[in-house]
C-alpha positions, 0 to 999 in steps of 0.5 A, a space after each residue: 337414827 343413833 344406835 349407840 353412844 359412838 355413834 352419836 359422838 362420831 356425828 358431833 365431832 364431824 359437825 363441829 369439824 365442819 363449822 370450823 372449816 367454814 369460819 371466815 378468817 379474821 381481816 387484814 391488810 395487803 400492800 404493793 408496788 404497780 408499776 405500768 405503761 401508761 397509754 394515752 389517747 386525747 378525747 375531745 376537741 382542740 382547735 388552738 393551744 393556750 389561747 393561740 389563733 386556730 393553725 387548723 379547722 381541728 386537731 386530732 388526738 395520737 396515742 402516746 405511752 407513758 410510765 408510772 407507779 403507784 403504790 397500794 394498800 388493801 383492806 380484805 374485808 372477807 378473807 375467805 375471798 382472800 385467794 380470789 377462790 369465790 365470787 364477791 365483794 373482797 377489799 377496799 383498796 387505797 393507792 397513790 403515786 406519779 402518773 405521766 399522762 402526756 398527750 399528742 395532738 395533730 392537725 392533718 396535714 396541708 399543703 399550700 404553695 411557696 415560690 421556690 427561689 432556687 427552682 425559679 417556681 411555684 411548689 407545694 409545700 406540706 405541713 402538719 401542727 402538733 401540740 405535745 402536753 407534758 403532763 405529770 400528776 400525783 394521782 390517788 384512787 379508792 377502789 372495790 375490789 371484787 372476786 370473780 374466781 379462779 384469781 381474777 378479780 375486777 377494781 372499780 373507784 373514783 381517782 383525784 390527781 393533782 397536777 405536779 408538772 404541765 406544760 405545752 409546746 406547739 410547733 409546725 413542721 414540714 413534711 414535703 418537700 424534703 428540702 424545704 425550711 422555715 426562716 431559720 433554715 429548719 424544717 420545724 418552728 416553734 410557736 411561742 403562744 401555744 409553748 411554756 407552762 400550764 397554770 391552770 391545769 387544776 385537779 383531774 377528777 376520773 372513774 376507774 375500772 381495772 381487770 388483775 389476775 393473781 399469780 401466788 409466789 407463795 402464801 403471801 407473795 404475788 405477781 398481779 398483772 392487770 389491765 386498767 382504764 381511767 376515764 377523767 370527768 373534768 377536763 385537763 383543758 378547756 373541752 378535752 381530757 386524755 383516756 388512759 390505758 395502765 397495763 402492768 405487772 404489780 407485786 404484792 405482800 400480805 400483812 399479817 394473814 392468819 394461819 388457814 383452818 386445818 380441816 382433818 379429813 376422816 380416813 379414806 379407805 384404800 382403792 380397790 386393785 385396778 384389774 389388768 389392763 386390756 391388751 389392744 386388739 385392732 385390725 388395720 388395712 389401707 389400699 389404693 382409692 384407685 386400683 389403676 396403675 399410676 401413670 408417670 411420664 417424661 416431656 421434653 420441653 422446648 423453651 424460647 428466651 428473648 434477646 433484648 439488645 439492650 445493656 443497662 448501668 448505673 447511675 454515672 458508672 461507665 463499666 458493665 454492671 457486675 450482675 452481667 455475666 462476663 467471661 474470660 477469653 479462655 472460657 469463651 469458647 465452651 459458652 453453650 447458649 443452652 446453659 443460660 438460666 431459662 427465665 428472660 430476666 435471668 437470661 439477659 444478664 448473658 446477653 453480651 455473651 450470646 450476641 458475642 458467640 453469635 457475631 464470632 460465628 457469623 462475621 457480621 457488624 454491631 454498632 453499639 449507641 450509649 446513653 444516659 439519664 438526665 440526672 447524669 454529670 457529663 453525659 456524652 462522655 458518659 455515654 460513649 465510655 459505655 458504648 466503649 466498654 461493651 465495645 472492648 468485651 466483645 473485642 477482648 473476650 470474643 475476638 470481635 474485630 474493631 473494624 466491625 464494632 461502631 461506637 456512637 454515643 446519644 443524650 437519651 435513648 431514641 425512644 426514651 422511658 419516662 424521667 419522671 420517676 427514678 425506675 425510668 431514668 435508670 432505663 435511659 442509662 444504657 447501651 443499645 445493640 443493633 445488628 444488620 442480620 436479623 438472625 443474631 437477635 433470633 430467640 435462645 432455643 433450649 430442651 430438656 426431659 422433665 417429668 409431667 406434673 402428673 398425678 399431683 395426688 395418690 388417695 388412699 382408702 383405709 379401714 381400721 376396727 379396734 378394742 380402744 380409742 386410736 390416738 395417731 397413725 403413720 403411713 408410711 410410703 417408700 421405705 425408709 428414704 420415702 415419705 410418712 404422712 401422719 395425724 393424731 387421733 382417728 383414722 381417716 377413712 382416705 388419706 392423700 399423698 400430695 406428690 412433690 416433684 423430688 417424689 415423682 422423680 424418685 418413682 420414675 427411678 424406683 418404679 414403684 413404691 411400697 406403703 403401710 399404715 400404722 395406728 397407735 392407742 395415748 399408752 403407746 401401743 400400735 398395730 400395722 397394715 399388710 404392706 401394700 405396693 403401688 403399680 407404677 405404669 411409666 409412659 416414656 412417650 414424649 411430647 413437645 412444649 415451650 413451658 413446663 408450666 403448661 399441658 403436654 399440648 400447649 405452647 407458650 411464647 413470651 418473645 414480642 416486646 415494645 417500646 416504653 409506653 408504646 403498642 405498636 410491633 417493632 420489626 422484630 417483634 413482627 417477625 416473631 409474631 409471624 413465627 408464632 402464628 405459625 405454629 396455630 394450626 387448625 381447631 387451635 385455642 389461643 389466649 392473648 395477654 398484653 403486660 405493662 412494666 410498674 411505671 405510671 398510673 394503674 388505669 393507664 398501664 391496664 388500657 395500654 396492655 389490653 391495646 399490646 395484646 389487640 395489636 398482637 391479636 390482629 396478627 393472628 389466624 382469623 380462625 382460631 379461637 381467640 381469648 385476649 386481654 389486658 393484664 393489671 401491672 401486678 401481673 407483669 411476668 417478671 420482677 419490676 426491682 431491676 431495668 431489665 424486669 421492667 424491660 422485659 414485662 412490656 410484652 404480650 403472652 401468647 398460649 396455644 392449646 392445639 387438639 391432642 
């Protein structure tokens, strides 16, 4: 109810103010420039170009990207959608330009046999068909457009192109084998009745549908990125029509845009005095999940490398590879087989050095055969120039006396690696090295004191109670050389310490650790724990293993190799079975696994180390517990890039875990 005169004016003007704000806006126009990449996909069926006889069953449509532009006017029609705010019917655009919509067709690839006159035989030769259409139109479209609020908006017409370039080129190319050609010496051939112009491209009639989003640079400029699909309903040829993908970023400009309603907005009284923030009170406390003392310990690890006397080269080079470790005479003399990297592959690039130092101490004779692959030039001078190399090293570096050095020389490895692939015949590249004393070949032994890789965790428990919401905490172990695990948000109610080797060192040196947690609120306060230690319990017991990798009562041995695709145990492989079977002692558990190199076929290599780690397996204390089993080639312990890897993957794992 008015009670007076200004009152009732006040409400008049208010009205009228608010009719003003909610008059539309007179129409007007908008124009821009779309340019876009234009990807292309063939739907349909293509059996032959322009007539030519079917080279396949069928062809099958590839994806290709294009360009093109087209430029554009729209007619707003409600203005109040004009910035893409409300939902509606908002323009009707017209646009015109050049689109390329080539498209590529391929058969799938067939092979058939031609006769080799070079080889002197039959070989299978691969090839594919492809017909590539050049395909340039000047292309129009009437679109909707509608607003789908927060400046997207959806497009949907019909298009007209009319074709201003088409043409085909058909051609058949071969894919395998490299050295193969046509007639004329090439590797691709044109075929003329599928290749020239196409007269008949005729117009292209397609419905569209486009999906923008509206980037304002201003009141009347825009960026608009859009996405955008035209699906032709006639042909372009005879049962096929490609689909087509326009992604761009356009720019636009609008033409003639009234001025927006100025709505005065009634004055707004002043907020209230916020009252004085609320300080943060909070109570924080952490603790160990455990109370037990952590224990941290040492073991010293036994580890045994394989010599494999076997030296491998490049394809047609007569010297030792550089990635073989040599030495000068001077530095002979402090070579410590215990320094040598502890992974075989690693380790057997020292393999001259080690059978040197052996042979200077014992006085026994070497006889040293090389080798070669059978894509090598002049092989038997090849062969011996190897053997003589190795020869000379040993000689020159280790003061082994010529006397005792045999030379010999051999076409292929006595049991030579398959030739088919190029990782075999760089196996047959080679010097082998053969010794009269056994002990020569004998594994490299070496110790060392590590840490136990225990405990791999340390919980902690936490409680935390304050007066606003925690936004991030830090605990913080070690001082200021230690470790800060932290989180956003609330605390959680236990926090794990995932130790690192270079932290349970650092314990052991310290022997012991100090930790304290510390929360935040979004206004940067923070309140902290007591400072709380963890009670280190270090055990210097040590205990005996061959890998770091396994418990403190295990012992791993990776020392029985074979021959290229062979399971039967050489002598020295026997020998060193006998040694491992000797360390099976009563209630002992022991796991078998046979590995294959990378070369031949999967289900071969998986039966051929199944049958490694049987062989083994039979040489084994009747009483222990047996697990045994072939590994897949994916499995093989060592990298199979190198000969040496491959070599060194055909063995057999064996893991004993004796009672504590």
């Amino acid at each position: 109810m008015v009670r007076s005169p200004l009152a009732a004016a006040a409400l008049v003007l208010a009205a009228s103010m608010t009719a003003v704000a909610q008059e539309p806006v007179a129409p007007y126009l908008e124009i821009g420039l779309d340019p876009a990449a234009v990807v292309t996909t063939p739907i349909g069926s293509l059996s032959s170009v322009r007539g030519s006889l079917p080279c396949r069953e069928s062809y099958e449509g590839a994806t290709q990207v294009n360009l093109g532009v087209l430029a554009w006017v729209g007619w707003v029609l409600d203005a109040r959608h004009r910035a893409l705010g409300d939902i509606g019917v908002r323009s009707l655009r017209l646009s015109a330009g050049i689109e390329d919509i080539s498209s590529v067709w391929r058969t799938p690839a067939e092979g058939y046999d031609a006769y080799d006159d070079a080889a002197g035989r039959y070989t299978t030769v691969e090839t594919e068909f492809t017909a590539d259409f050049e395909l340039q139109y000047l292309r129009a479209a009437l679109e909707l457009e509608a607003s789908l609020g927060a400046n997207a908006a959806l497009r949907l017409g019909p298009s007209l192109a009319i074709a201003l370039d088409a043409s085909s080129r058909q051609r058949e190319s071969i894919l395998s084998p490299s050295n193969a050609t046509f007639a004329g010496s090439t590797q691709e051939r044109e075929i003329a009745a599928g290749t020239g112009t196409i007269d008949d491209a005729g117009v292209r009639v397609g419905m569209g549908v486009a999906l923008s989003y509206r980037l304002p640079l201003g009141r009347r400029l825009f960026f608009e990125p859009t996405a955008a699909v035209d699906i032709g309903l006639t042909d372009v040829q005879p049962s096929w029509t490609p689909l087509e993908l326009r992604l761009g970023i356009g720019i636009g400009w609008a033409l003639f845009a009234d001025p927006e309603p100025v709505v005065v907005a009634p004055p707004v009284a002043p907020p209230p005095t916020p009252p004085a923030p609320e300080k943060l009170a909070a109570t924080v406390a952490v603790r160990l999940a455990n109370d037990a003392p952590i224990q941290l310990r040492r073991q010293i690890v036994a580890r045994y490398t394989p010599v494999i006397p076997v030296v491998f080269f490049e394809r047609d080079a007569r010297t030792i590879p550089s990635r073989y470790r040599r030495l000068d005479a001077g530095a002979a003399g402090g070579f410590n087989e215990a320094a040598i990297p502890t992974s075989a592959d690693a380790a057997h690039l020292d393999v001259l050095n080690v059978l040197g130092a052996r042979l200077r101490a014992s006085g026994s004779a070497v006889t040293l055969t090389g080798t070669t692959s059978d894509d090598e030039s002049d092989r038997d001078a090849t062969a011996r120039a190897r053997a003589e190399d190795v020869a000379s090293y040993l000689a020159t570096t280790w003061s082994i006396p010529r006397s005792r050095i045999s030379v010999r020389s051999r076409l292929a490895p006595a049991v030579p690696t398959s030739s088919a692939t190029e990782e075999g015949r760089a196996e047959n590249r080679r010097v082998e090295i053969a010794v009269g004393d056994d002990a020569l070949l004998a594994p490299v032994q070496q110790r060392t004191v590590e840490p136990v890789v225990e405990p791999r965790a340390i919980d902690f428990r936490t409680a935390v109670a304050a007066n606003k919401p925690i936004a991030g905490w830090s605990l913080a172990i070690g001082g200021d050389n230690g470790r800060a695990l932290t989180g956003d948000g609330s605390v959680p109610e236990t926090i794990t310490w995932e130790l690192t080797q270079e932290e349970r060192e650092r314990l052991l040196a310290g022997g012991s650790a100090e930790f304290e947690l510390a929360v935040r609120t979004s206004g940067g306060e923070s309140a902290t724990s007591a400072v709380g230690t963890i009670p280190l319990h270090l055990d210097t017991t040590v205990t005996v293993a061959t890998s770091a990798t396994r418990p403190d009562n295990a012992a791993e041995f990776l020392l029985i190799t074979f021959e290229f695709d062979q399971a039967r145990l050489t002598d020295r492989g026997r020998r060193e079975l006998e040694t491992i079977a000797g360390r099976i002692g009563p209630g002992s558990s022991v796991s078998v696994t046979g590995y294959t190199d990378r070369i031949g076929e999967a289900a071969h290599n998986l039966a051929l180390a199944r049958e490694r780690a049987d062989r083994v397996a039979e040489g084994l204390p009747k009483a222990a517990a047996l697990e045994v089993r072939g590994a897949d080639q994916s499995e093989a312990p060592y990298s199979n890039e190198t000969p040496e890897g491959r070599f060194l993957s055909r063995t057999v794992r064996v893991v004993i875990a004796s009672p504590r």
